[in-house]
C-alpha positions as CSV (number, residue, x, y, z in Angstrom):
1,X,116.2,-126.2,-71.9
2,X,115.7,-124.1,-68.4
3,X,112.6,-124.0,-66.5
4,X,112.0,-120.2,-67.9
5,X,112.7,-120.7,-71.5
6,X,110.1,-123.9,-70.7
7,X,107.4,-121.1,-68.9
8,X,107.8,-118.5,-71.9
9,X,107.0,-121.0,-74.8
10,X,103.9,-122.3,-72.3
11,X,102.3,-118.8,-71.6
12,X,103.2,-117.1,-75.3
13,X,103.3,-120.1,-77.9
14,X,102.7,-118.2,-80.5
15,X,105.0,-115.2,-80.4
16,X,108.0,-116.8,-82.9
17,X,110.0,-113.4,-83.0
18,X,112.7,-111.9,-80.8
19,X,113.0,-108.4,-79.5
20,X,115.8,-108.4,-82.0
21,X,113.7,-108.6,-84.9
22,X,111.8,-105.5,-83.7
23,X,115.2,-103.3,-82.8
24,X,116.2,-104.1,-86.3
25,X,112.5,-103.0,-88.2
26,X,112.9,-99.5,-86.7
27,X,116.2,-98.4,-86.6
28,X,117.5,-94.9,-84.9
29,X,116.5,-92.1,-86.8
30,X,118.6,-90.3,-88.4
31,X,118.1,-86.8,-87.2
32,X,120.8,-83.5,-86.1
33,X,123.0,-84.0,-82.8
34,X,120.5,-82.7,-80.2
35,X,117.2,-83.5,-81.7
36,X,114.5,-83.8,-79.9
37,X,111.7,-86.3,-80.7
38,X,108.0,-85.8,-78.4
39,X,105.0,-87.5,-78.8
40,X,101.4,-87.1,-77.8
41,X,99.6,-90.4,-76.9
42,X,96.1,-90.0,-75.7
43,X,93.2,-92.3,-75.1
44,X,90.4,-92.2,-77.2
45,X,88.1,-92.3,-74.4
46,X,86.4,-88.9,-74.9
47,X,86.7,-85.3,-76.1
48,X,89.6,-83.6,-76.7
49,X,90.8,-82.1,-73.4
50,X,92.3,-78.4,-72.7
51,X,94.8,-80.2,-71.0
52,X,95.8,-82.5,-73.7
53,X,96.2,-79.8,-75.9
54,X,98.6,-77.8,-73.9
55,X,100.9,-80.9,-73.4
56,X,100.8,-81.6,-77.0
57,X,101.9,-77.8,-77.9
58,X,104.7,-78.3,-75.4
59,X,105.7,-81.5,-77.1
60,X,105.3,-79.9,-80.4
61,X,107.4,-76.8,-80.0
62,X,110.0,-78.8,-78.0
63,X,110.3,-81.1,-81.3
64,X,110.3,-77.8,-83.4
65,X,112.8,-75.6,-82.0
66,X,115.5,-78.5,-81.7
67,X,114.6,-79.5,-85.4
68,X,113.2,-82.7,-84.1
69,X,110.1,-85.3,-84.5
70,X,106.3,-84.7,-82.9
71,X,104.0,-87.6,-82.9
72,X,101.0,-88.6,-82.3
73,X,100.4,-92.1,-80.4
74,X,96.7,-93.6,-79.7
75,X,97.0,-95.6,-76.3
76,X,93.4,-97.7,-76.8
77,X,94.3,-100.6,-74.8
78,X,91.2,-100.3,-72.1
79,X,88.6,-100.6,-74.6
80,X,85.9,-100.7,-71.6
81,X,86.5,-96.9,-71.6
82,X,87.0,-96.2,-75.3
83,X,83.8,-93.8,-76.7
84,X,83.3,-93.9,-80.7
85,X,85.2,-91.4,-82.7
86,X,87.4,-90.5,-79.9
87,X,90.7,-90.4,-82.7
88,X,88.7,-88.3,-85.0
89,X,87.8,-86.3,-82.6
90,X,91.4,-85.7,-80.8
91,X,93.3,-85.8,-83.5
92,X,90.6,-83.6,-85.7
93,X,91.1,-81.1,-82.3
94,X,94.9,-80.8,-82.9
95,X,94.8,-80.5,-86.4
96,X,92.1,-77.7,-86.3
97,X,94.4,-75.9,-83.3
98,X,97.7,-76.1,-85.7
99,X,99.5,-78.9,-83.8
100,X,100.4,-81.0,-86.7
101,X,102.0,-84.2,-85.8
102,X,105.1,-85.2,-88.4
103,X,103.9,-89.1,-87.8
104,X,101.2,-90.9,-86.4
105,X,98.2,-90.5,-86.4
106,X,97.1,-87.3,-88.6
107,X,93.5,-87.6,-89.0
108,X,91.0,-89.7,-87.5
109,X,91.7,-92.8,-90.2
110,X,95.0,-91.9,-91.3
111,X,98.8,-92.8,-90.3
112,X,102.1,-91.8,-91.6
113,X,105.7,-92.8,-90.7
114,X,108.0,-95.4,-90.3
115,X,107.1,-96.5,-86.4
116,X,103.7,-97.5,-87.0
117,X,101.5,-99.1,-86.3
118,X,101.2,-96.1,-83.7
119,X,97.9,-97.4,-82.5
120,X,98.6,-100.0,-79.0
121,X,95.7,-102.3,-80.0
122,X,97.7,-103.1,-83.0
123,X,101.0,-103.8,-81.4
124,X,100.0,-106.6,-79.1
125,X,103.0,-109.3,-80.7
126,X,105.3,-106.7,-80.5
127,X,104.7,-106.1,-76.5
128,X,104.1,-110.2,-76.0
129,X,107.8,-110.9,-78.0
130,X,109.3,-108.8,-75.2
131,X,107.3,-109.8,-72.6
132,X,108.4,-113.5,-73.6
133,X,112.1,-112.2,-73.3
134,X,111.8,-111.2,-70.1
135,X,110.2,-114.3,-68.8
136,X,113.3,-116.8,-70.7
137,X,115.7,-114.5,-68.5
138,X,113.7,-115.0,-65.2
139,X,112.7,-111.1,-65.0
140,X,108.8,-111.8,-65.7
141,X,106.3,-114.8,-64.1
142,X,102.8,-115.3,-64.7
143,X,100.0,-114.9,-61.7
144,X,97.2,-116.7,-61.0
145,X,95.6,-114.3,-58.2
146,X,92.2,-113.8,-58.6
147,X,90.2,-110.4,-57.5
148,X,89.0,-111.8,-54.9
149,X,92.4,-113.2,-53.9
150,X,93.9,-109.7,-54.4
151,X,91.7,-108.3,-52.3
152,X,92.1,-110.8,-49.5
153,X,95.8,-109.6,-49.3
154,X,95.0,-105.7,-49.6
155,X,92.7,-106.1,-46.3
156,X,95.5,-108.6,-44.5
157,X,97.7,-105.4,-45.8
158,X,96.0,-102.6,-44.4
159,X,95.0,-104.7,-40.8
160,X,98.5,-105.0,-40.1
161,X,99.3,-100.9,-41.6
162,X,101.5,-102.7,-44.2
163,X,102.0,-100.8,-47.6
164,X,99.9,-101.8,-49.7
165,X,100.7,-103.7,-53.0
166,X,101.6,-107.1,-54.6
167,X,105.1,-107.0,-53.4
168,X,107.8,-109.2,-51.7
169,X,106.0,-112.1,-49.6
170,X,102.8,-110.9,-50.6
171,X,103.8,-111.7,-54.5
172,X,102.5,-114.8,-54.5
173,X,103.3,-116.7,-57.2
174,X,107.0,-114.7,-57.6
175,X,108.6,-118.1,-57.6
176,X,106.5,-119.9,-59.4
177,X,107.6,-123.4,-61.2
178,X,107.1,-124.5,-64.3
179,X,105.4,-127.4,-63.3
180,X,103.3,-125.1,-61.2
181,X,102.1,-122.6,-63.7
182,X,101.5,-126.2,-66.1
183,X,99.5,-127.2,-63.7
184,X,97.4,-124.3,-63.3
185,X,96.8,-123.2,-67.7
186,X,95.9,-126.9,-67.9
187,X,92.7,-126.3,-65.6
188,X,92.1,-123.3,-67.9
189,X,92.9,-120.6,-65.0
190,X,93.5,-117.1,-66.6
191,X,96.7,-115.2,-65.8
192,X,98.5,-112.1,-65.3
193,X,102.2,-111.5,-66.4
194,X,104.0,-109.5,-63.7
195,X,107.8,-108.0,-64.0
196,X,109.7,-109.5,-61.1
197,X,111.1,-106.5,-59.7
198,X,114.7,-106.3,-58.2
199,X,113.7,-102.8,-56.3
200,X,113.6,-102.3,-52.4
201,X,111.3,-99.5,-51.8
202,X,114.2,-98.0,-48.9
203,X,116.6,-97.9,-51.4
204,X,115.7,-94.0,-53.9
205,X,115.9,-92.8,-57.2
206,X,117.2,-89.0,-58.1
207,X,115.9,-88.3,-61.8
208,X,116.2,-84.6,-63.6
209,X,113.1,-84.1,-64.6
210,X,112.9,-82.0,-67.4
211,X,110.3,-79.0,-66.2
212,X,110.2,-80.1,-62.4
213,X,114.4,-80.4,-61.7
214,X,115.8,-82.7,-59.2
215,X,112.9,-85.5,-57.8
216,X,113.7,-88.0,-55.3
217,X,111.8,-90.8,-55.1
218,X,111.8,-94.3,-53.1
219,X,112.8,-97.3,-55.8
220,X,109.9,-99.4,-57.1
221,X,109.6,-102.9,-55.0
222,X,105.8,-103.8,-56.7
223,X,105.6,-106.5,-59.1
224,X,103.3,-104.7,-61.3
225,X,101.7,-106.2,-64.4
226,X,103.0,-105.9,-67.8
227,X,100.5,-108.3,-69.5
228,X,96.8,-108.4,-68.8
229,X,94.7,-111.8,-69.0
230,X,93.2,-110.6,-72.4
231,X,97.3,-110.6,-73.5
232,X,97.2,-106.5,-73.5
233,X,100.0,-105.0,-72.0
234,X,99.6,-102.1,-69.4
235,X,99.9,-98.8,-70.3
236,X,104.0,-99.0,-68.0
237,X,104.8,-101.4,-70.6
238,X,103.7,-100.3,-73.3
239,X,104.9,-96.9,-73.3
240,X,108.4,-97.9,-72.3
241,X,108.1,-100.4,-75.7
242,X,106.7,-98.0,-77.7
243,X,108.9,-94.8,-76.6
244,X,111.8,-97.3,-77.1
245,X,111.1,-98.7,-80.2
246,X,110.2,-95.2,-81.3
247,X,113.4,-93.7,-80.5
248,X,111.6,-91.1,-78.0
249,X,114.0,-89.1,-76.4
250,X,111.3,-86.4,-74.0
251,X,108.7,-88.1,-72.4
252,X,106.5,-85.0,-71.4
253,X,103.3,-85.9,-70.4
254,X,101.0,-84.6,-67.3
255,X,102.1,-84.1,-63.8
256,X,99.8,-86.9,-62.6
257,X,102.7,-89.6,-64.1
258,X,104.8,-88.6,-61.7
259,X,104.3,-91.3,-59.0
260,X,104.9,-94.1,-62.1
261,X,108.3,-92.6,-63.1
262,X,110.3,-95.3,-60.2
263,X,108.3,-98.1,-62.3
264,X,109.3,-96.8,-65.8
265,X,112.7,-95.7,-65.2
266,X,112.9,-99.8,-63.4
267,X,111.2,-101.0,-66.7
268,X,113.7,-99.2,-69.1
269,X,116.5,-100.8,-67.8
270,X,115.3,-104.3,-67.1
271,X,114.3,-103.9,-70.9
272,X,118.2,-103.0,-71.4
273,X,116.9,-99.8,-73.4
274,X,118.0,-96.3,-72.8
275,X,115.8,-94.1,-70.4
276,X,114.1,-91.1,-71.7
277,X,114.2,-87.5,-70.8
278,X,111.1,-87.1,-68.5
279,X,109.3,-83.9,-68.3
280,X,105.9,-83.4,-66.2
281,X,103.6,-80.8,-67.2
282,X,101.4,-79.0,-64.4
283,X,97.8,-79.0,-65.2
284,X,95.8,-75.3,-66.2
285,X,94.4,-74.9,-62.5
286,X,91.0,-72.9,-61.9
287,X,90.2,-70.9,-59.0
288,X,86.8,-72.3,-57.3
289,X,86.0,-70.1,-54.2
290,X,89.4,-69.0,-53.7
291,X,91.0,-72.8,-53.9
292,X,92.6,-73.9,-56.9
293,X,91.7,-76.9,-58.6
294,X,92.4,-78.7,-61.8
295,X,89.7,-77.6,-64.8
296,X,87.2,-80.4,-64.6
297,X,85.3,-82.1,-67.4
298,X,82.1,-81.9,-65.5
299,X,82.6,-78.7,-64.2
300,X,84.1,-76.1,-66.7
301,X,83.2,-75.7,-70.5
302,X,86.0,-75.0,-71.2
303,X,87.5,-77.8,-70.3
304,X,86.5,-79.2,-74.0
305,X,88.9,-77.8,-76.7
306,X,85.6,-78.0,-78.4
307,X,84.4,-75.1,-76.3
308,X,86.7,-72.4,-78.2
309,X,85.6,-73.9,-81.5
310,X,82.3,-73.1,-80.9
311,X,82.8,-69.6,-79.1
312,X,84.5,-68.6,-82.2
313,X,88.4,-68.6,-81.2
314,X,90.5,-68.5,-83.5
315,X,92.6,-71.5,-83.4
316,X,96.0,-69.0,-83.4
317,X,94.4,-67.2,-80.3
318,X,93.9,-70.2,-77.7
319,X,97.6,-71.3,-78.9
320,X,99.6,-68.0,-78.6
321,X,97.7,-67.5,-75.3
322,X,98.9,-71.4,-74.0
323,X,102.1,-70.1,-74.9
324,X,101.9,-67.6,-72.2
325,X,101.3,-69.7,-70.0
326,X,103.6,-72.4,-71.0
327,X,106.9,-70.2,-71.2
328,X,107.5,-67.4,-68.6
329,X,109.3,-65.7,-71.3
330,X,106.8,-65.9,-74.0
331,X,105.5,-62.1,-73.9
332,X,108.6,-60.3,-73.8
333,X,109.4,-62.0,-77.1
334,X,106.2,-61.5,-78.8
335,X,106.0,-58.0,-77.9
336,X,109.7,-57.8,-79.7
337,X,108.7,-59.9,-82.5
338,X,104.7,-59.2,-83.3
339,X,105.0,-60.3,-86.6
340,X,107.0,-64.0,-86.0
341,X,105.0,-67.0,-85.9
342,X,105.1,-68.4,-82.2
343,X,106.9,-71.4,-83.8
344,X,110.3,-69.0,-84.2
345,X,110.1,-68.6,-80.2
346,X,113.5,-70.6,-78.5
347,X,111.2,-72.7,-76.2
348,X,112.8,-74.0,-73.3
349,X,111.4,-76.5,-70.8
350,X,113.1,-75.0,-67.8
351,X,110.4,-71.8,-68.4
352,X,107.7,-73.7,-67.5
353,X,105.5,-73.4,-64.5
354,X,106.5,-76.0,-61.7
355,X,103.1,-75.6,-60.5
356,X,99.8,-75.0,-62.1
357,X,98.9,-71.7,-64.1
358,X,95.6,-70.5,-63.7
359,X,93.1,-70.5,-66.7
360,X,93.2,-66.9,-67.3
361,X,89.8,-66.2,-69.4
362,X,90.4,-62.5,-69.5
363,X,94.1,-62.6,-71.0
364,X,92.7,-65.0,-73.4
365,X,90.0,-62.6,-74.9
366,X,92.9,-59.7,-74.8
367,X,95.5,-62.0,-76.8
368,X,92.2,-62.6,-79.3
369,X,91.4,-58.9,-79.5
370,X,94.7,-57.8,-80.6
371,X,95.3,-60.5,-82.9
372,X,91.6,-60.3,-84.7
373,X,92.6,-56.8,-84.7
374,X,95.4,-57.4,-87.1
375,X,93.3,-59.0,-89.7
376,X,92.4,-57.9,-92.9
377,X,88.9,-57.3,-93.5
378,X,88.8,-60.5,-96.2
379,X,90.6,-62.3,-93.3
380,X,87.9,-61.7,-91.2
381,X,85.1,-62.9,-93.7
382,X,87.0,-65.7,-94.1
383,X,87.4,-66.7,-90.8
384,X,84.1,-65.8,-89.6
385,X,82.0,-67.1,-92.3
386,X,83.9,-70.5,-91.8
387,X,82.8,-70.7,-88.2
388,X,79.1,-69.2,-89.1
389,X,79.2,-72.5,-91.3
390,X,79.8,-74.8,-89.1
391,X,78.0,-73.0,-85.9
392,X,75.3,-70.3,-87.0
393,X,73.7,-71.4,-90.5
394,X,71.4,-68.5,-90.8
395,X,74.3,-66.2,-89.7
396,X,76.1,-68.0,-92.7
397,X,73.9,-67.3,-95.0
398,X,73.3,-63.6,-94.4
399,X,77.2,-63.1,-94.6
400,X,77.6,-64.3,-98.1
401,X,74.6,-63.2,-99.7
402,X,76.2,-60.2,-100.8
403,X,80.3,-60.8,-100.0
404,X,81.4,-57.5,-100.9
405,X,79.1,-55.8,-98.9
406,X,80.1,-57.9,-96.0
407,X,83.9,-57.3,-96.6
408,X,83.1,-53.5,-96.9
409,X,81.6,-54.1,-93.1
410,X,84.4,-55.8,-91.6
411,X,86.9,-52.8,-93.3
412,X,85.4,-50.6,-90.9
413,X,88.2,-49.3,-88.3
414,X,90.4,-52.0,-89.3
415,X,93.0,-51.0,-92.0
416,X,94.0,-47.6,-89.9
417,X,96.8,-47.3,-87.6
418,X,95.4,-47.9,-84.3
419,X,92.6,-50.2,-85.2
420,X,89.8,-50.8,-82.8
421,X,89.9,-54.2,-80.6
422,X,86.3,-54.7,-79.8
423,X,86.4,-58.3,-81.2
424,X,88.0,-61.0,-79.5
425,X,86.3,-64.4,-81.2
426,X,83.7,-64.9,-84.0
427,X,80.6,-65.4,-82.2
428,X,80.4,-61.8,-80.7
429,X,80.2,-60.5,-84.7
430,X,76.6,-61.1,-85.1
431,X,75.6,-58.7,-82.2
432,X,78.7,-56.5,-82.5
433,X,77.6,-55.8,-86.6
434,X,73.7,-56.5,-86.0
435,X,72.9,-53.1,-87.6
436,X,74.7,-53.5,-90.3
437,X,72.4,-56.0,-91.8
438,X,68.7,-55.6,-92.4
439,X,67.7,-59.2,-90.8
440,X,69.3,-58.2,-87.4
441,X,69.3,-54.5,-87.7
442,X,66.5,-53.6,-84.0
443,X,66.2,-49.3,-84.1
444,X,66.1,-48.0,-81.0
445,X,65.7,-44.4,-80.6
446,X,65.9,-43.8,-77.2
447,X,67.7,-40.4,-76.4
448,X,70.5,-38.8,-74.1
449,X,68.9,-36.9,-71.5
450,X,70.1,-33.6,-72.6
451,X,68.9,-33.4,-75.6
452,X,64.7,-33.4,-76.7
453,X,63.1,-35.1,-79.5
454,X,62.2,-31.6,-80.6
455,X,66.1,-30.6,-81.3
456,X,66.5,-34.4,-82.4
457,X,64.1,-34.1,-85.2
458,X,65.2,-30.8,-87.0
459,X,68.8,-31.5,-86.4
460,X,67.8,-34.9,-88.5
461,X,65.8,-32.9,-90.9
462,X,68.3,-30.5,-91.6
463,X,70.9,-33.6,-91.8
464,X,69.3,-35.2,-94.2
465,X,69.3,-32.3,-97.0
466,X,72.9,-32.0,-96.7
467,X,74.3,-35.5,-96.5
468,X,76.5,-37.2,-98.9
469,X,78.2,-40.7,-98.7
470,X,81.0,-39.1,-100.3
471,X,82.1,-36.2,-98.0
472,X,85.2,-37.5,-96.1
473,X,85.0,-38.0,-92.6
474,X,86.2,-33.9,-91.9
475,X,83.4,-33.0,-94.7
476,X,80.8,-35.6,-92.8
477,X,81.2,-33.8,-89.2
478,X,81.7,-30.1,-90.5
479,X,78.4,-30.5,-91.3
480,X,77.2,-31.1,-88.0
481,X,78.9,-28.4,-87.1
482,X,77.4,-26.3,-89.5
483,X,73.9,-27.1,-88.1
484,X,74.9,-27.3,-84.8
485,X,74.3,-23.3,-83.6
486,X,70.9,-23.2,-85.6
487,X,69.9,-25.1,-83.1
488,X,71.4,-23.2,-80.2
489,X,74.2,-26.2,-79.7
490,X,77.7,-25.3,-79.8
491,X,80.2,-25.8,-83.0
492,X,83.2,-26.9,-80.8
493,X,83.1,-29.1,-77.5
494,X,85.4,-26.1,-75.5
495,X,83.0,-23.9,-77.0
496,X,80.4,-25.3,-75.0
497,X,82.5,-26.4,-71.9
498,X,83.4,-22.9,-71.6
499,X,80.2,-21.4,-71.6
500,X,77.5,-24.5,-70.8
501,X,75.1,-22.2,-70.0
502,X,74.9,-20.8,-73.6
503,X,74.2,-23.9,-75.2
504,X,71.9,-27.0,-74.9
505,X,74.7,-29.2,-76.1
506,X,77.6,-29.1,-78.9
507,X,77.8,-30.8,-82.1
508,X,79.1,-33.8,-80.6
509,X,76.0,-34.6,-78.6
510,X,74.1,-34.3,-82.0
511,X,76.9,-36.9,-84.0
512,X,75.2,-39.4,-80.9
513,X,71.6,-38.3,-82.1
514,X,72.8,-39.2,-85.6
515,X,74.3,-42.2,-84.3
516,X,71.2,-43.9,-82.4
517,X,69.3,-42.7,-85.6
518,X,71.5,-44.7,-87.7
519,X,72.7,-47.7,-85.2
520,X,70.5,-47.8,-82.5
521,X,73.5,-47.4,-80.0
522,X,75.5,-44.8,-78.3
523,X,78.6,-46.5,-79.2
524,X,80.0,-47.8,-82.4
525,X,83.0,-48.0,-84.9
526,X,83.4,-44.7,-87.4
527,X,79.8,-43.5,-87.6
528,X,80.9,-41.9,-91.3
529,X,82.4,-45.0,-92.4
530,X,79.3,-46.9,-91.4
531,X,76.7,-44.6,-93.0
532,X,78.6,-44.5,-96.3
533,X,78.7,-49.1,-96.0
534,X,75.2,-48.9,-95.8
535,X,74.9,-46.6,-98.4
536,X,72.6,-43.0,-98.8
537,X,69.3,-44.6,-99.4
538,X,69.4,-47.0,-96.0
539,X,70.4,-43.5,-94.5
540,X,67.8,-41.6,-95.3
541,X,65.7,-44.1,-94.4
542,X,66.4,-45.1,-91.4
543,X,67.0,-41.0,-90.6
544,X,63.0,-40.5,-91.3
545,X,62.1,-43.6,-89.4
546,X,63.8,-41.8,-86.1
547,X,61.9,-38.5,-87.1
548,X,58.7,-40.0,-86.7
549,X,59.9,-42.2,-83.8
């Protein structure tokens, strides 16, 4: 038996299994030529981020226009950083944002698919079996260095302006005996497992990446660890086992990766397993003071995919709006396909920024107005009472006291050719429809300056005698009109514009008179359409309180 096969059965005695056993559980997937399987594979270490999000919908429609596999992939192997309910919490985020993982991980408790366990904490034998191979063929060695020893060489690096790094002569227990490393786990010292890399760090790699193009890079020379002291691989060798083992073929993950891709690429074929299509996404970028910078967890609320929950987004919104920015091309096609589901768009990598896009917080409410715009009034309940559940419980409750009524609210300027886009995400609705409903409804009477509370009052007077929540809208302002030179205002606006001096106003500026009566504002929806909602007798009423106010 050789020294090695000797030093794997010390350091792993319990792992009984070869990496054999493993290539055989999950077999290649049988999917179409040019299918392309993506994953997501966050850390359950906090919220939900923006940025997680957009890489997942780039994984997801990557795996959906090639008729291929999105998963999800929990990497929770630093459990010092782990926060409670940080699954439920991400995967709860993508599910409520339509990114709906085939496998994995599809709620906060719940996996599906072949390729499981797709949680790392649960894989540990799996990495350890192919750690052990690699230490039988001499390509892995356990170390003994402690922190402090670590350190030591890091300052003896940088004194002499050597590159930092456990590499070459400063690896030192590369060559380690058996007898040595014996020695060592029999006075109980804890150890490392480190790949022994055949890299020389003048020698460079070329990948394609698969957003970025051509990278050169110098070759990896570290001896980096693959097995922590706790027996818990790194995130390098994990992911290159797991993304093997589950037949990955796009790695596309955040731009920040990009400096481990000579490590990973070195890893994959060490392992002997095929290397994956890498693709690095650039990060949303803010502008701060004219600089741009990466959106920040401590500094942008928005930053929290929570954050459009709450402000009322809808879900379809924040994604056809990271669509924009993910594909260059994205607009021309929606604008020639408005009715398509973003999932029929031909995504292709090579559209993506090479740089990061700026979070755009204006184009995002325009992208919301026009598609709340296309809604249905019972769409809108739907969706809006469903947020008011969850976010405004008194809001919630005055919405579906009387359903039909509320309906009847939203219908306003909606189901009409060019419908109005004043609404962009749920929690404007309360303000935007506060007269509408009597426990928000504030009067304000306050006048234009042209016209008197004198004219105000008999124009109301006389209004009120003829009004009818049935006239049509043509009926419903030929009234004004009718009133209108009784008053010394003008029937017609170029009536009046061609002889201002004549008149004190037309019957428009007497419709606003009518208006702040009704609304308390200048501007609404279909002033017709609102009085006949609220129906003659809230009219009339609220026509004598502005006569007396």
């Amino acid at each position: 038996m050789s020294d090695n096969i000797k030093l794997a059965d010390l350091l792993l005695p319990n792992i009984d299994k070869t990496p054999d056993y493993y290539e055989t559980l999950y077999p290649a997937r049988n999917l179409p030529e040019g299918a392309r399987v993506t994953r997501v594979a966050p850390s359950p270490t906090g919220y939900l981020h923006l940025g997680v999000l957009f890489a997942s919908l780039v994984n997801r429609i990557t795996a959906t226009s090639t008729g291929g596999i999105f998963f999800t992939r929990i990497e929770d192997t630093d459990k010092k950083r782990e926060v409670e309910g940080g699954i439920e919490d991400i995967i709860g985020g993508l599910n409520r944002f339509g990114i709906v993982p085939d496998e994995g991980f599809i709620s906060g408790s719940e996996q599906k698919g072949d390729y499981g366990p797709y949680q790392q904490s649960h894989r540990a034998e799996i990495y350890q079996t192919y750690v052990k191979e690699l230490i039988r063929q001499g390509l892995a060695y356990p170390c003994f260095c402690t922190a402090e020893e670590l350190e030591k060489i890091r300052n003896e690096q940088e004194a002499k302006k050597i590159r930092t790094g456990y590499h070459g002569e400063w690896a030192k227990h590369r060559n380690i005996t058996f007898e040595e490393a014996k020695q060592l786990i029999d006075q109980g010292k804890p150890f490392v497992v480190r790949l022994k890399s055949p890299g020389n760090e003048e020698h460079k790699i070329i990948f394609e990446d698969a957003i970025k193009g051509k990278i050169e890079m110098p070759e990896n020379d570290e001896d980096f660890v693959l097995l922590k002291s706790d027996g818990i691989p790194t995130y390098h060798f994990a992911h290159a086992i797991d993304d093997h083992l589950m037949h990955t073929t796009h790695v596309l993950r955040g731009d920040e990766w990009i400096s481990s891709v000579p490590k990973h690429i070195q890893l994959f074929k060490i392992l002997g397993f095929k290397v994956p299509k890498f693709g690095h996404v650039s990060p949303i970028m803010k502008l701060d003071n004219g600089a741009k910078r990466k959106i920040s967890k401590r500094k942008d609320p928005e930053a929290a995919v929570h954050f459009f929950a709450q402000e009322g987004f809808m879900s379809q919104s924040v994604i056809e709006y990271l669509m924009t920015v993910a594909a260059s091309d994205f607009e021309d096609w929606r604008r020639a396909n408005p009715d398509k589901s973003y999932k029929d768009f031909k995504f292709n990598l090579k559209k993506m920024s090479v740089s990061g896009a700026l979070f755009d917080g204006v184009k995002l409410l325009d992208v919301s107005k026009n598609l709340v715009s296309r809604l249905t009034s019972t769409q809108v309940y739907d969706y809006v009472t469903a947020w008011a559940q969850e976010f405004d419980k008194d809001f919630y409750d005055v919405l579906t006291k009387n359903p039909e009524y509320t309906k009847a609210v939203f219908a306003i300027d909606r189901d009409v050719p060019k419908p109005r886009k004043d609404i962009a995400k749920w929690n404007e609705v309360k303000e935007y429809f506060s007269y509408m409903f009597e426990e928000y409804y504030k009067p304000d009477f306050t006048l234009p300056e042209n016209i008197d509370k004198t004219d105000a009052a008999a124009f109301l007077e006389a209004y009120a005698k003829v009004y009818s929540p049935q006239d049509d809208k043509q009926t419903w302002f030929n009234k004004i009109k009718e009133i209108a030179p009784t008053l010394h205002f003008a029937s017609e606006t170029k009536e009046y514009k061609a002889n201002p001096e004549g008149f004190k106003g037309h019957a428009g500026d007497l419709s606003t008179v009518l208006r702040i009566a009704i609304t308390g504002r200048r501007n609404t929806p279909d002033l017709c359409s609102i009085m006949a909602v609220l129906g003659k007798e809230e009219c009339l009423k609220r026509i004598e309180n502005a006569m007396r106010g």
